[in-house]
C-alpha positions as CSV (number, residue, x, y, z in Angstrom):
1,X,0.0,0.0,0.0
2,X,1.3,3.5,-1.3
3,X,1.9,6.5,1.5
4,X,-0.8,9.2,0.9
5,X,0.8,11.8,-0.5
6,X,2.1,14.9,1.7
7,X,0.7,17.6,2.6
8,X,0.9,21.3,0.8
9,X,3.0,23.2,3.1
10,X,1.6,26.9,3.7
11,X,3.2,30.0,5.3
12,X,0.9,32.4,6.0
13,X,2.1,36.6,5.9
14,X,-0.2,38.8,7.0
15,X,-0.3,41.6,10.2
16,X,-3.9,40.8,11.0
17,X,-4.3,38.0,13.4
18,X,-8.1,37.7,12.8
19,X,-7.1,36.6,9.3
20,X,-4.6,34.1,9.8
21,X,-6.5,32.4,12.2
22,X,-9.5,32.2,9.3
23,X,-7.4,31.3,6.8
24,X,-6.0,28.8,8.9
25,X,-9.0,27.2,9.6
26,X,-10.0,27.3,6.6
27,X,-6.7,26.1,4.2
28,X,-6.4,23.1,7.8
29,X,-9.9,22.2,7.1
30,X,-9.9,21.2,3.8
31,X,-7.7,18.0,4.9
32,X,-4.6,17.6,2.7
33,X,-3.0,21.2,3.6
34,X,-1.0,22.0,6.4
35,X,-0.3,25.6,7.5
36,X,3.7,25.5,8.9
37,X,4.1,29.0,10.1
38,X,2.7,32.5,10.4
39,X,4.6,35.7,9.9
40,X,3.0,39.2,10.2
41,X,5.7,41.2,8.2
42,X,7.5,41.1,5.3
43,X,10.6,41.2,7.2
44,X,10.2,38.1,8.3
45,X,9.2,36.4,5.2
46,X,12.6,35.0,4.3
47,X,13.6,33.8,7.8
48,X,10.2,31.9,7.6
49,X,10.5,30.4,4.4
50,X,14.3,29.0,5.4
51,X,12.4,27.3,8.5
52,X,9.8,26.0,7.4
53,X,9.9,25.3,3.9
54,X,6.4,26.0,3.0
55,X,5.3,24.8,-0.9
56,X,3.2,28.1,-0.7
57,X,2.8,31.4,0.8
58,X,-0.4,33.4,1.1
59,X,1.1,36.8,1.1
60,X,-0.4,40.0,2.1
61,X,0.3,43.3,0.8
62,X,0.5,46.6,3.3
63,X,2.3,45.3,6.0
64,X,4.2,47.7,8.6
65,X,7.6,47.9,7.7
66,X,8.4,45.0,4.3
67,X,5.4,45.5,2.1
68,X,4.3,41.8,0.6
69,X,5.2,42.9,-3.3
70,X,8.7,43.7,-1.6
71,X,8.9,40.6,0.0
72,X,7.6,38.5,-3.0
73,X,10.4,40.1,-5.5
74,X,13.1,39.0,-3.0
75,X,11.5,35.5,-2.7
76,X,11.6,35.3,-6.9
77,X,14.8,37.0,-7.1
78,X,16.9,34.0,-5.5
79,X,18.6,31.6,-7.4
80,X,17.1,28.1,-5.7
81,X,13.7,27.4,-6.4
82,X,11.2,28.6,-3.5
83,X,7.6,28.4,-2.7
84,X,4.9,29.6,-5.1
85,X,3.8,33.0,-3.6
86,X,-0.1,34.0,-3.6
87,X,-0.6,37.8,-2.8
88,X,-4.2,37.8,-0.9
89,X,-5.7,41.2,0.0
90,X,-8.6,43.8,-0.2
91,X,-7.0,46.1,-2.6
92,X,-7.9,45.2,-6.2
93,X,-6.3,47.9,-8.1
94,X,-4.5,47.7,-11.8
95,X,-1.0,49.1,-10.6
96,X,-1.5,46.4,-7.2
97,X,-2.2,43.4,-9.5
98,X,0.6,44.5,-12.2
99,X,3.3,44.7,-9.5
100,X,2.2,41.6,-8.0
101,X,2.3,39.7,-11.2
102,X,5.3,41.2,-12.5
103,X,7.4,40.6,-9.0
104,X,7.1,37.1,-9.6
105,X,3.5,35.6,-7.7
106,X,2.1,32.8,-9.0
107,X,-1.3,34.7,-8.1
108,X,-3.5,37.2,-6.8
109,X,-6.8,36.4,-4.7
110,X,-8.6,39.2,-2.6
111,X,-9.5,38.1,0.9
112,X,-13.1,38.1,0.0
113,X,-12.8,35.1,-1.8
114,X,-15.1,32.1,-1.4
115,X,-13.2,29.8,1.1
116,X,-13.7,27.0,-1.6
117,X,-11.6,28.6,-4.1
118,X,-8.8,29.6,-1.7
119,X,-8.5,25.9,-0.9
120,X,-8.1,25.6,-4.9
121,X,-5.7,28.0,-5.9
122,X,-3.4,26.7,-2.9
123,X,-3.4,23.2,-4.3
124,X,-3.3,25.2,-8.1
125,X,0.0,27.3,-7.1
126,X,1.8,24.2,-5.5
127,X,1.1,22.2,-8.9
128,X,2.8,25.4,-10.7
129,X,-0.3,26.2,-12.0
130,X,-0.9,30.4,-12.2
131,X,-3.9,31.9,-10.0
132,X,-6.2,34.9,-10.4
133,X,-9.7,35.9,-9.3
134,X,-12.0,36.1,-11.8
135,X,-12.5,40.3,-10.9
136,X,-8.8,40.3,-11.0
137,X,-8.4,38.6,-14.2
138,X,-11.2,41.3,-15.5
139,X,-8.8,44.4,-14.3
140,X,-5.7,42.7,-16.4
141,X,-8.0,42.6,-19.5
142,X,-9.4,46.4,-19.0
143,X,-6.0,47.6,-18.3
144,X,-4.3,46.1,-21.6
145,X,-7.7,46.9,-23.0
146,X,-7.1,50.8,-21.9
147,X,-3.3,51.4,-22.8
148,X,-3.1,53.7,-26.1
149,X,-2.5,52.4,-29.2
150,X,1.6,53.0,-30.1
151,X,2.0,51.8,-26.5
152,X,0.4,48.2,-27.4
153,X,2.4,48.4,-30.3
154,X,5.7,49.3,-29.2
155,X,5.2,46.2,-26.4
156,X,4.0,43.9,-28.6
157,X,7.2,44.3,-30.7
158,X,9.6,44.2,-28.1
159,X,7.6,41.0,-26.1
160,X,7.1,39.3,-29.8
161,X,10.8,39.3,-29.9
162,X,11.6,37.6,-26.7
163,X,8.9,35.4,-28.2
164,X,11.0,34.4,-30.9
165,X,13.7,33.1,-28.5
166,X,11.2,29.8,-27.5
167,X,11.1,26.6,-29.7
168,X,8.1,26.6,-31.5
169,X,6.5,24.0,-29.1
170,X,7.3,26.1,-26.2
171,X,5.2,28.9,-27.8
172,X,2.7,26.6,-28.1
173,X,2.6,26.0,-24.9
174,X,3.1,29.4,-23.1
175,X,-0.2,30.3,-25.8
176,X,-2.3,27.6,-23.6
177,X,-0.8,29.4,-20.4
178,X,-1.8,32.3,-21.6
179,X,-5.1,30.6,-22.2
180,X,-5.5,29.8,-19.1
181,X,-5.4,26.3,-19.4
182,X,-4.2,23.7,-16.3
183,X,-1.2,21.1,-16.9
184,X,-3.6,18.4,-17.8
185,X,-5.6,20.5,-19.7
186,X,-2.4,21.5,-22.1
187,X,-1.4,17.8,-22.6
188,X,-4.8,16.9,-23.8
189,X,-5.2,19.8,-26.4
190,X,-0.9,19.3,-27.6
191,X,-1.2,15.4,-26.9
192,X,1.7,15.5,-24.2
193,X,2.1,14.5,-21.2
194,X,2.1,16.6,-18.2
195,X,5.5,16.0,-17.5
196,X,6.4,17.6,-20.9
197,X,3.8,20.1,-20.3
198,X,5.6,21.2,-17.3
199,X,9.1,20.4,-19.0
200,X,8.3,22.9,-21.8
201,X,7.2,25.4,-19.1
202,X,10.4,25.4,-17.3
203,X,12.1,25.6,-20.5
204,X,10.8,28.9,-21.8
205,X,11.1,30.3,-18.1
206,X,14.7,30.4,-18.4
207,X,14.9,31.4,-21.8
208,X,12.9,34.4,-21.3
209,X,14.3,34.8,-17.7
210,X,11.1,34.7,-15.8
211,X,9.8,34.0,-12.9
212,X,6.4,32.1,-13.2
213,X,3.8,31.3,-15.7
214,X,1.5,34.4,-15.3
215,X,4.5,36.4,-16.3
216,X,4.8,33.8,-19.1
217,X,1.2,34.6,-20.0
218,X,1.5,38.4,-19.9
219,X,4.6,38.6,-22.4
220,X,2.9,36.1,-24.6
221,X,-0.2,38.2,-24.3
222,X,1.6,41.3,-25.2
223,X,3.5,39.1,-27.8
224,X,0.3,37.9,-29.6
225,X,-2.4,41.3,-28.9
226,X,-4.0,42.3,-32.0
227,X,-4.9,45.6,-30.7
């Protein structure tokens, strides 16, 4: 008989007990999650991650003195692969989300989100899958939807380049990323399997030195937008 598998590892960041006790009982609750630690600065973020070793942290953003993008940059920015980084909080804005994205989280969540799909995007972001509510995926469309015209088309020229630097199957796949598409999802429409999927994934990530896959998704996004 196989060992069940283990449990995904959380940290939790955020200066407001109330909330890590909820999200605590809620991420514990749902069975095969286990939250390892609880920080409530950014400060204390990398200290955390070293002891515990958490698959996932659920970030927040204003903290008192290390602000969560801050401390999610400094997570991406190290060379040995570290936890998949979720920034959960009750500001939704365009410049919040970009910053987020662009820092290196796998995802962005505001803290009024059902319980159900925080559970989700926790088990998403520890199978390297990208995260985003669907009001924050709406505020990424309006605001490539809003930039002016030789803007779009200046980006597009300078991300189709970097575009050009990936195998023709890896844009293939960073076009499902950008699709939104899961692992499994991508091996059924490219007849692959997952571990290729994910192969391919960690491919163009170097290439194109980046971080995660929604950063993948927004270059190829910017790549391929047809204004």
């Amino acid at each position: 008989m196989s060992d069940p598998p283990a449990a995904i590892r959380v940290l939790l960041v955020d200066d407001d007990p109330l909330v890590c006790t909820g999200l605590r009982l809620i991420l514990e609750g749902a069975g095969d999650i286990e939250v390892v630690a609880e920080v409530g600065d950014g400060a204390d973020v990398a200290d955390a991650v070293a002891r515990s070793t958490p698959d996932v942290v659920l970030m927040d953003v204003r903290m008192p003195r290390v602000d969560g993008i801050t401390a999610t940059r400094a997570l991406t920015a190290r060379e040995s692969r570290g936890p998949e980084v979720i920034v959960l909080t009750t500001f939704d804005g365009d410049a919040t989300v970009l910053e987020a994205l662009r820092a290196g989280a796998a995802g962005f969540l505001l803290k009024h989100t059902d319980p159900e799909r925080i559970v989700e995007s926790v088990r998403r972001a520890a199978a390297g899958e990208p995260v985003l509510s669907p009001s924050v995926a709406r505020s990424l469309i309006d605001h490539v939807a809003g930039s002016g015209r030789d803007q779009r088309s200046d980006g597009r020229q300078r991300a189709w380049e970097r575009l050009a630097l990936l195998s023709e199957r890896e844009r293939e796949v960073a076009e499902a990323v950008t699709a939104g598409l899961s692992n499994t999802e991508i091996a059924e429409r490219l007849f692959m399997s997952v571990g290729s999927v994910k192969a391919h994934v960690s491919s163009a990530l170097a290439k194109l030195d980046l971080t995660g896959r929604i950063q993948l998704a927004l270059l190829t996004h910017d790549a391929l937008d047809s204004d």
